[in-house]
C-alpha positions as a LaTeX table, in Angstrom:
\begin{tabular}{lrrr}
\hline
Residue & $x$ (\AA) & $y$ (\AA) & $z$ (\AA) \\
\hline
Unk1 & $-72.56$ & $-106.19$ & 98.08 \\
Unk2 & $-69.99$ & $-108.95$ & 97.16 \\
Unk3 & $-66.74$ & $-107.70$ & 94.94 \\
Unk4 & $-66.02$ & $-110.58$ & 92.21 \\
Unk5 & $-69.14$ & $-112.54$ & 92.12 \\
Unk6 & $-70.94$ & $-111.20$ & 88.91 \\
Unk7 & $-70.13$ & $-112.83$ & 85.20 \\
Unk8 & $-67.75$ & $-110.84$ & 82.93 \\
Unk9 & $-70.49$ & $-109.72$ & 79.80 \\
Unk10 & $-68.22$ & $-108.41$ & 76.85 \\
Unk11 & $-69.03$ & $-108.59$ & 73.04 \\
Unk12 & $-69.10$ & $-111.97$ & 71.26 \\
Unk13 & $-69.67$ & $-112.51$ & 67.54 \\
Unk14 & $-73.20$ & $-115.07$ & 66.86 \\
Unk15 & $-73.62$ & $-116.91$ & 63.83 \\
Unk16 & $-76.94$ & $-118.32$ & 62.61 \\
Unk17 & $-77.80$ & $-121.47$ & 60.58 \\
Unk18 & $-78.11$ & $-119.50$ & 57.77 \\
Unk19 & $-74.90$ & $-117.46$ & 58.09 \\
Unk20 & $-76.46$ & $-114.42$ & 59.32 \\
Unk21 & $-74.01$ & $-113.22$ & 61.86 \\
Unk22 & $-74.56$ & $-110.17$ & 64.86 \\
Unk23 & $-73.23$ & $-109.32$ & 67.60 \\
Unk24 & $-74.10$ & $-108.99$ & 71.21 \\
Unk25 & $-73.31$ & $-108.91$ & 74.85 \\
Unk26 & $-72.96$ & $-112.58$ & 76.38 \\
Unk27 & $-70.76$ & $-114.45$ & 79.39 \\
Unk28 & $-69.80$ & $-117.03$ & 76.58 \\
Unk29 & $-66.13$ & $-117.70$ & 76.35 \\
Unk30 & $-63.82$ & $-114.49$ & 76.30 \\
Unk31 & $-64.27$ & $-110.84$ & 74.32 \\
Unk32 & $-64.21$ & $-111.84$ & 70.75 \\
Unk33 & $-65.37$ & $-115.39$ & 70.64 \\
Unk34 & $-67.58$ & $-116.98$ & 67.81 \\
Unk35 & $-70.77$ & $-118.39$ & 69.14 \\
Unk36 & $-71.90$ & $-120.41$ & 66.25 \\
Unk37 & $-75.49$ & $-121.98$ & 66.82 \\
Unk38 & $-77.13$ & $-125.35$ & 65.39 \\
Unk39 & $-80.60$ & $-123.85$ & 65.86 \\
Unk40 & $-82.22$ & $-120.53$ & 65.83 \\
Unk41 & $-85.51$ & $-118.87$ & 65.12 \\
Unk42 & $-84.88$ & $-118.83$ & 61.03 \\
Unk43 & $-84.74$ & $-123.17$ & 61.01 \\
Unk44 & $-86.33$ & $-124.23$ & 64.22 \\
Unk45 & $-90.44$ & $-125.27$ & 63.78 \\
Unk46 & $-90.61$ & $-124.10$ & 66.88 \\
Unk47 & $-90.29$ & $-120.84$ & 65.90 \\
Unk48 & $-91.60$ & $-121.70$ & 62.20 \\
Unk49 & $-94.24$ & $-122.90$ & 62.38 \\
Unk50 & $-93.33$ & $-125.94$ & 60.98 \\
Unk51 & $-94.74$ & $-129.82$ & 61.37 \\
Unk52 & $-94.72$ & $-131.29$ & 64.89 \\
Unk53 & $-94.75$ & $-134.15$ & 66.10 \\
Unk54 & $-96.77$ & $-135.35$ & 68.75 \\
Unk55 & $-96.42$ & $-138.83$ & 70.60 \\
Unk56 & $-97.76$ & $-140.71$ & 72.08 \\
Unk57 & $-96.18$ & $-143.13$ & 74.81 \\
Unk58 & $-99.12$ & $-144.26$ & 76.95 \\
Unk59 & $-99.53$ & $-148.06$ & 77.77 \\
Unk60 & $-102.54$ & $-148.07$ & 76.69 \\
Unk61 & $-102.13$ & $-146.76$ & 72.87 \\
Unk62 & $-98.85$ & $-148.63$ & 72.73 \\
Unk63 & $-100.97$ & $-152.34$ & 73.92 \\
Unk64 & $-103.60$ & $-151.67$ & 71.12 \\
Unk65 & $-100.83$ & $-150.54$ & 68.56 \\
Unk66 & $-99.28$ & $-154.15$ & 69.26 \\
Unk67 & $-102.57$ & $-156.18$ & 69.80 \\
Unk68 & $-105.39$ & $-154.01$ & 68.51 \\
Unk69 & $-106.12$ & $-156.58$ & 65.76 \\
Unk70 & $-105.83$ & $-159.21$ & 67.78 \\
Unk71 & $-109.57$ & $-160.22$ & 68.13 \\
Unk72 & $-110.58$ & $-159.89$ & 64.32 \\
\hline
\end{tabular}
């Protein structure tokens, strides 16, 4: 097995959108580091449950979005 080819893990500090904060084990950065995210589980919809949004970008849909009441 190769010496020196595996990542460094040490502790980092992680701080939610919410200002929860734990820590963990991580390659981010160096031991100590603040990882501070912009999305996690407590905000996302993803994780939620919140509204989505579905669209829909097929030629078709967008020709009778533009021309559907063309005709009347």
């Amino acid at each position: 097995m190769k010496k020196d080819i595996h990542p460094d893990y040490h502790m980092i500090k992680v701080v939610m959108t919410n200002g929860e904060t734990f820590e963990t084990r991580s390659t981010y950065g160096k031991p100590g580091d603040t990882l501070n995210l912009d999305i996690d589980p407590t905000s996302h919809p993803a994780w939620t449950g919140g509204p989505q949004k579905l669209q829909d970008k097929g030629r078709v849909s967008q020709f009778n979005k533009k021309f559907g009441n063309f005709g009347l």
